[in-house]
C-alpha positions as CSV (number, residue, x, y, z in Angstrom):
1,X,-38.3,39.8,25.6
2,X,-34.7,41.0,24.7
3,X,-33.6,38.1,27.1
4,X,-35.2,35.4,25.4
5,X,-34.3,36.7,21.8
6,X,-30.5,36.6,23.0
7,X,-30.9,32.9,24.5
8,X,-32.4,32.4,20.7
9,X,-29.5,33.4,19.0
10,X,-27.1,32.5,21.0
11,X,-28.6,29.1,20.9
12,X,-28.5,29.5,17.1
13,X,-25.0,30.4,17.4
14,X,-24.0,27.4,19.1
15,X,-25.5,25.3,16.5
16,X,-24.2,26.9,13.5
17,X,-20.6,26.8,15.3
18,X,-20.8,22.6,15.3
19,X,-22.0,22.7,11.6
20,X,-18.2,24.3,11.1
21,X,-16.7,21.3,12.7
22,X,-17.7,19.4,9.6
23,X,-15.8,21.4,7.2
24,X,-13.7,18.9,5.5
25,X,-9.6,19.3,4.9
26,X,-8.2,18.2,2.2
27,X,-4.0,17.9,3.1
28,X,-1.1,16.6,1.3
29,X,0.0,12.7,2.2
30,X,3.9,12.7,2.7
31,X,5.3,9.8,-0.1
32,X,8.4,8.3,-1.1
33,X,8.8,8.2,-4.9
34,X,10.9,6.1,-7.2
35,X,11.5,5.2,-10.5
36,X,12.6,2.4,-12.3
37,X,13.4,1.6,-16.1
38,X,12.0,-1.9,-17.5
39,X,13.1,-3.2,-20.6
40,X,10.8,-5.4,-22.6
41,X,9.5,-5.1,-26.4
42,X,9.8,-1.5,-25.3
43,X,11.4,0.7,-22.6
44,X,9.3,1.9,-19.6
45,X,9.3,3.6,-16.7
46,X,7.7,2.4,-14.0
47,X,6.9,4.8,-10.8
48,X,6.2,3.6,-7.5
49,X,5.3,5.6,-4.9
50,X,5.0,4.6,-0.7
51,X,2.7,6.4,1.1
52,X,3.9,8.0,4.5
53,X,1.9,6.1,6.8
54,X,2.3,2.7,5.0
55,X,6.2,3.3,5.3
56,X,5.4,4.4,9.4
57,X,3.0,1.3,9.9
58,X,6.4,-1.4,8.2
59,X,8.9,0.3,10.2
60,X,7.2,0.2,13.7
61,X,6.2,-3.5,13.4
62,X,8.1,-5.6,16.0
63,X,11.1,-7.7,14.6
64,X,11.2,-11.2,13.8
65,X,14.0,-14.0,14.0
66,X,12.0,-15.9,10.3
67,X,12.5,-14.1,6.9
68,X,9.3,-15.3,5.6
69,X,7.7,-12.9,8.5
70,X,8.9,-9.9,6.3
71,X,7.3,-11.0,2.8
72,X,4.6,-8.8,2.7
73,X,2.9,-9.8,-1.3
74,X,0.0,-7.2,-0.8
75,X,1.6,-4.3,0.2
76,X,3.4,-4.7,-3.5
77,X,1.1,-6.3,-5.5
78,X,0.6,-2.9,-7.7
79,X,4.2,-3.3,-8.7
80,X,3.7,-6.9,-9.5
81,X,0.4,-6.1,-11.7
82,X,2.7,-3.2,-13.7
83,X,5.1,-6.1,-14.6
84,X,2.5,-8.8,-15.1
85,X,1.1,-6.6,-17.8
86,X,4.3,-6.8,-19.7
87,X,5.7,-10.4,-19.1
88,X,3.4,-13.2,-18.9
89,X,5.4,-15.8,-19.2
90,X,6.4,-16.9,-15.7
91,X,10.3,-16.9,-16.5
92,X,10.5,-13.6,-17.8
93,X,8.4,-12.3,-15.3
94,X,11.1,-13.3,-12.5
95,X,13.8,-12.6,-14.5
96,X,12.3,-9.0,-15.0
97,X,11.4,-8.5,-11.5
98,X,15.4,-9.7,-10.5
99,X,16.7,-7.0,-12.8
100,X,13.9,-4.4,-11.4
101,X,15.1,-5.0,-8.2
102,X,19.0,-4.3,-8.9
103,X,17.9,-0.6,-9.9
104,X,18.3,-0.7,-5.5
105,X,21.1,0.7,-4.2
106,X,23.4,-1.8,-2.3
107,X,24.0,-1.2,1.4
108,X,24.2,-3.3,4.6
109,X,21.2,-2.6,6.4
110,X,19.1,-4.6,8.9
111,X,16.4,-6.8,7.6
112,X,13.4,-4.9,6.9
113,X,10.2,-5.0,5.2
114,X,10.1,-4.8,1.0
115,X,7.9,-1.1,2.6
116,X,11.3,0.1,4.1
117,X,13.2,-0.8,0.9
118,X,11.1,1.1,-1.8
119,X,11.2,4.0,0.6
120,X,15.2,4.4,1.5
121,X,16.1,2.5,-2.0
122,X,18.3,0.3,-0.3
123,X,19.0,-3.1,1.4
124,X,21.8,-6.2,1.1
125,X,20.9,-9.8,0.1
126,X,18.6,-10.9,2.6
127,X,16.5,-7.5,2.0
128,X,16.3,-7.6,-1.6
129,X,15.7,-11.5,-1.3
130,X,12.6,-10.9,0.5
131,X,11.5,-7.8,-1.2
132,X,12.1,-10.1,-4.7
133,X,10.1,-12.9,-2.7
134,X,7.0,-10.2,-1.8
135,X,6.6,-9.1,-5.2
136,X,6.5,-12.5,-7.4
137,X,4.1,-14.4,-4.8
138,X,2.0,-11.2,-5.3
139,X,2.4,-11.9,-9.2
140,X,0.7,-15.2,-8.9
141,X,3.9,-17.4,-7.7
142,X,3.1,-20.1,-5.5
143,X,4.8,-19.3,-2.2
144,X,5.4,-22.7,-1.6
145,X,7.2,-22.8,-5.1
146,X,9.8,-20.1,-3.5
147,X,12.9,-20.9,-0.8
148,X,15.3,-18.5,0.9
149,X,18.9,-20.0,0.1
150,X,21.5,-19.1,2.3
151,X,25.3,-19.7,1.4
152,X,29.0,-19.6,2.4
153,X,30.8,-17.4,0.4
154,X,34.0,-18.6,-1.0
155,X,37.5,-17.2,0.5
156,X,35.5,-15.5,3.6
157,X,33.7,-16.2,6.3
158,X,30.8,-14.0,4.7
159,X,27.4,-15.6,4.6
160,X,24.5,-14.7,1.7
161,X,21.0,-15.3,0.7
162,X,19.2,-15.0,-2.4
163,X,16.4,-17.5,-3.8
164,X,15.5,-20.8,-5.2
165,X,12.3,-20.8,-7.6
166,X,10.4,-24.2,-8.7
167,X,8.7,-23.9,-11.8
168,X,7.1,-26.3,-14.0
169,X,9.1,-26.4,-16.7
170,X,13.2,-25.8,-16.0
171,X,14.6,-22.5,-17.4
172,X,15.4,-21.5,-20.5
173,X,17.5,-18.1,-20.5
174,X,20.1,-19.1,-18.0
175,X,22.6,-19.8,-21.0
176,X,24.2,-16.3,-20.3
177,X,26.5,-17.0,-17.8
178,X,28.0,-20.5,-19.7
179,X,25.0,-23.7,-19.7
180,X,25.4,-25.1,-16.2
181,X,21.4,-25.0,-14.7
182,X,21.6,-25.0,-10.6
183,X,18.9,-25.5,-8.4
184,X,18.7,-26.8,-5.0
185,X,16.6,-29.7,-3.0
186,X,14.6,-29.2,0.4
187,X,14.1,-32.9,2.4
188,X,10.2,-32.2,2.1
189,X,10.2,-32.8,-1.6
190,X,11.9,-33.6,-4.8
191,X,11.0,-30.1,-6.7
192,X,14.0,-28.8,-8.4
193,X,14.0,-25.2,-6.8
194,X,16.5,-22.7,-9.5
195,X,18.4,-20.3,-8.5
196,X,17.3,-16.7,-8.5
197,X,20.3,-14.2,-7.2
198,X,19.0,-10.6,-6.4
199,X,22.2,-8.8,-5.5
200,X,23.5,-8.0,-8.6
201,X,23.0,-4.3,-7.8
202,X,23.5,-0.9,-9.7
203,X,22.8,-3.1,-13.2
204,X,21.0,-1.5,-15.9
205,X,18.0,-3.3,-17.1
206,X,19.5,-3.8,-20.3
207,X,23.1,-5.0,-19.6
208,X,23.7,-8.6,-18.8
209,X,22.9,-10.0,-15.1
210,X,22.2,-12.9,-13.2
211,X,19.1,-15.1,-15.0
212,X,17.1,-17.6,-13.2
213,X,19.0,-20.9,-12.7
214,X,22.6,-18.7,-12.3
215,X,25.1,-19.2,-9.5
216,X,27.7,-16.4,-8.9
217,X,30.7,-18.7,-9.1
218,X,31.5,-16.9,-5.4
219,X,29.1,-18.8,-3.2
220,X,30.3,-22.2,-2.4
221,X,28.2,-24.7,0.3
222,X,24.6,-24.3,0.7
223,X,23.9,-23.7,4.6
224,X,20.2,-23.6,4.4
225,X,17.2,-23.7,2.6
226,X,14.4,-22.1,4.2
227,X,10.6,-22.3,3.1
228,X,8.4,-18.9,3.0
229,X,5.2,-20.7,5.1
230,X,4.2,-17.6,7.8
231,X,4.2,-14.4,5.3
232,X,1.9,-11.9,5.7
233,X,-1.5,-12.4,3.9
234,X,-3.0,-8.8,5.1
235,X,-1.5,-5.3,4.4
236,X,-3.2,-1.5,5.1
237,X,-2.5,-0.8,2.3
238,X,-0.9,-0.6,-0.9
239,X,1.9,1.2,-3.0
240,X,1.0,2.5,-6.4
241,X,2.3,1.5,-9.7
242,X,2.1,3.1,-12.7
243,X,4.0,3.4,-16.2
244,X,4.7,7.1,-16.9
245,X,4.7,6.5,-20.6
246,X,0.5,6.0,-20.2
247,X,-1.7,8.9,-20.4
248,X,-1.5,10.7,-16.8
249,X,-4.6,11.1,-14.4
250,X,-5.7,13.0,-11.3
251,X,-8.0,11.1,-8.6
252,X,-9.7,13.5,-6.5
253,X,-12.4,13.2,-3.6
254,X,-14.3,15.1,-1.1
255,X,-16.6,14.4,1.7
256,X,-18.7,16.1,4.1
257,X,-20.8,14.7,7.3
258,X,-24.1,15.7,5.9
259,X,-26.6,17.4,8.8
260,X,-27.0,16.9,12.8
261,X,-29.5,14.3,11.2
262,X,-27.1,12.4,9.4
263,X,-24.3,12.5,11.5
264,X,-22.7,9.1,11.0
265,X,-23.5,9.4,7.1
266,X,-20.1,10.4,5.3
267,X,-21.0,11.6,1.6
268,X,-17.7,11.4,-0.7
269,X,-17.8,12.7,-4.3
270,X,-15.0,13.1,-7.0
271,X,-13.7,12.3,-10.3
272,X,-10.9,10.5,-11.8
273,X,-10.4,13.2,-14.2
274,X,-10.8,11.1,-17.2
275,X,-14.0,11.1,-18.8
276,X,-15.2,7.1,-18.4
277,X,-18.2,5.5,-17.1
278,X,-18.4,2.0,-15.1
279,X,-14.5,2.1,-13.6
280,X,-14.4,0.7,-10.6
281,X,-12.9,3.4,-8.0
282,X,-11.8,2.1,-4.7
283,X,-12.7,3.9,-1.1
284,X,-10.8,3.8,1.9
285,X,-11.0,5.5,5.5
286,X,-8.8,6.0,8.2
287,X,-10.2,6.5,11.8
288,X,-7.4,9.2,13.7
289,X,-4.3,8.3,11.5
290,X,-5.1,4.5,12.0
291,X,-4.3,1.9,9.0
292,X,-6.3,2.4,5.9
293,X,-9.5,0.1,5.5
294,X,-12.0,-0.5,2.7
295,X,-15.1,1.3,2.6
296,X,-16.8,0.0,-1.0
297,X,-16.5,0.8,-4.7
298,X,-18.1,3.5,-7.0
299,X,-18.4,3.3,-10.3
300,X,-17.8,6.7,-13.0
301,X,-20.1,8.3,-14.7
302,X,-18.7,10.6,-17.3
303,X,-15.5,10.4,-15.3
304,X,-17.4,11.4,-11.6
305,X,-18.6,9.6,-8.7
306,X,-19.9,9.6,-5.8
307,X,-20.7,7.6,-2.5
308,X,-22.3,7.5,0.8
309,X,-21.0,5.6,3.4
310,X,-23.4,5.1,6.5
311,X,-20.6,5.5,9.2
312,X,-22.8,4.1,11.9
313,X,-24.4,1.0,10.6
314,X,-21.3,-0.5,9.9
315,X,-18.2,0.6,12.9
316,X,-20.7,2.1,15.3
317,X,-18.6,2.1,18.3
318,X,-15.7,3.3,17.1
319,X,-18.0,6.9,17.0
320,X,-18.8,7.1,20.4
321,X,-16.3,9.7,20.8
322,X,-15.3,12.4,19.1
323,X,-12.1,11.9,15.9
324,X,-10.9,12.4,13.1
325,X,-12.3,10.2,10.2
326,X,-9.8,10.7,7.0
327,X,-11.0,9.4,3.2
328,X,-9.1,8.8,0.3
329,X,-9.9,7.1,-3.1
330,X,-7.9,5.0,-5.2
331,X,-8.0,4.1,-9.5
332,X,-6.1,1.2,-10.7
333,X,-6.5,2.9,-13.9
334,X,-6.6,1.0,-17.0
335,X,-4.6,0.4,-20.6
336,X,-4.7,4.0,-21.3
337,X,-4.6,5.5,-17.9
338,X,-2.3,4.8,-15.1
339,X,-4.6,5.7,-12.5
340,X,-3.8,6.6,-9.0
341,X,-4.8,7.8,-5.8
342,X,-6.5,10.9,-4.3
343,X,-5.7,14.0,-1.7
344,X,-6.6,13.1,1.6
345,X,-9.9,14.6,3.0
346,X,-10.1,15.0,7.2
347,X,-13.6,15.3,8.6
348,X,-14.5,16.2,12.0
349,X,-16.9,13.7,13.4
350,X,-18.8,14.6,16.6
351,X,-21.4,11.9,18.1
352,X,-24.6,13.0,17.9
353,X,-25.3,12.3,21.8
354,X,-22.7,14.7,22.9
355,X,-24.5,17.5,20.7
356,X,-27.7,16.7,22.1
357,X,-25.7,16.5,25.7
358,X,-24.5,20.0,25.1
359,X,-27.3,22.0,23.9
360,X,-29.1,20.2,26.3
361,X,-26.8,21.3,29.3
362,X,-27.1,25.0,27.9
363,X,-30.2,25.2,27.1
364,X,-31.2,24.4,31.2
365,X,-28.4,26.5,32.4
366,X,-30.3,29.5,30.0
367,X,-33.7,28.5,31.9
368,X,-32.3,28.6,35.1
369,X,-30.4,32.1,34.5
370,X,-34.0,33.6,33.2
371,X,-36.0,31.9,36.2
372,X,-32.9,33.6,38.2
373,X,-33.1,37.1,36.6
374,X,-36.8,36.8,37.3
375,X,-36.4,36.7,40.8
């Protein structure tokens, strides 16, 4: 009788000891911050922040010989929202991404993606060009309306890059530098492509720069004009935008696996620590510190939420074996709140079948040691 009692609760043991795998973690996500002034009707200032693993995922991509392989429009489209609330207008809205860009700090690097940029704060021309490029076709510029220039620079044998920009009506603002408009041609077409310099660097918002339609008086022949056809379309994830000068909020979430009879059923609950109902709060997972991917939406109630995701209905054999399964939550926010996104919760996800395999396994090597003892 004492035998069987201690195969009982050892048995019990053993159970309760995998519930404590499910414990969730909640950790802090490594980010690169940076702020930037914008000068409209107003000042602001924006904040972006890169998440560690985004910054990680840009940086260990392969290379590529064609710049249009590095414009990356989703990865930046929060930035390109923040200024799209402000300027309208297309104009402005490139003139006010050019001078948002310049707040970069000017250094020969490598090309690299518009990722690697926000996260060191620096580049040369053909960087900042395609970081520039990334962030107006995320504001709703036709990538087909945008060439890479490159040029010969007068007195050197330097070359440099910045941008052409078709639009449908010609400029208006590029009277600062003296009245001459310059764009370029391509042999595809008869659009009048202006020119958009981005190295003007270290340049406060609000002192004078180059405008859309301006040529530094240093470049001479145009060596090439190159179309932005192959960009990336895809991203796994995104940067976060906000103005500070909006009402601040904190995104949290938690999750759990709930019960050995839910085990692929991941319940997440949190708040967005405002108190609204019907926002829209975005919820992402990451399977062993792979790219961040879409789970759904849940909408606030009194400022809460809360969603369950049914793990194995939808990626069922990527739980065969035991990992890691982290969740995070993200708020766009809205015109009084900025928004943003939440800790990062780890849960420990063991497959049902190797549960069952293990108490199984001990629970005939417990038989066979009383059958033995019997003996």
């Amino acid at each position: 009788m004492i035998t069987i009692k201690r195969n009982i609760a050892i048995l019990v043991f053993i159970l309760i000891s995998f519930q404590f795998l499910f414990i969730n973690v909640t950790y802090a996500q490594t980010q690169y911050n940076r702020t930037y002034k914008i000068v409209g009707t107003d000042i602001y200032m924006l904040n972006v922040t890169v998440p560690e693993t985004l910054y990680t995922y840009y940086k260990n991509l392969g290379s590529s010989s064609a710049f249009d392989k590095y414009v990356t429009p989703i990865a930046v489209k929060p930035i390109a929202d923040s200024l799209r609330s402000l300027f309208t207008d297309d104009e402005d809205f490139i003139n006010q991404v050019l001078k948002w860009d310049r707040q970069h700090i000017y250094e020969v690097t490598d090309i690299q993606y518009p990722i690697q940029t926000l996260a060191i704060g620096k580049g040369d021309c053909d960087v900042f060009s395609v970081l520039v490029a990334s962030v107006l076709i995320a504001g709703g510029i036709n990538n087909n309306d945008i060439v890479f220039v490159t040029w010969n620079v007068t007195g050197t044998t330097d070359l440099h890059m910045n941008l052409a920009i078709n639009l449908l009506n010609p400029p208006e603002d590029y009277g600062v530098f003296g009245n001459t408009l310059y764009w370029v041609t391509t042999d595809n077409n008869n659009k009048k492509y202006y020119i958009a310099e981005c190295t003007d660097q270290g340049k406060d918002p609000a002192q004078t720069s180059w405008l859309l339609g301006n040529r530094p008086e240093i470049l001479s022949d145009v060596i090439e004009v190159i179309p932005i056809v192959n960009y990336k379309t895809d991203a796994p994830d995104q940067v976060e935008s906000y103005f500070l000068n909006t009402q601040s909020t904190t995104v949290t979430v938690s999750s759990s696996v709930v019960a050995l009879t839910y085990i692929f059923r991941l319940k997440m609950n949190g708040n967005i620590g405002a108190n609204l109902t019907g926002e829209s709060v975005s919820l992402y997972y990451s399977q062993n510190n792979a790219s961040w991917r879409y789970i759904g939406e849940a909408k606030t109630i009194d400022g809460s939420y809360s969603y369950e995701w049914y793990i194995f209905d939808t990626t069922w054999s990527e739980w065969l074996l035991p990992n890691r399964c982290f969740v995070k939550a993200f708020w766009s926010g809205n015109t009084d709140y900025q928004g943003g996104t939440s800790n990062v919760t780890t849960n420990y996800v063991i497959p049902l079948w190797l549960i069952i395999t293990i108490i199984s396994l001990l629970s005939a090597f417990m038989i066979k040691k009383k059958r033995s003892s019997k003996q």
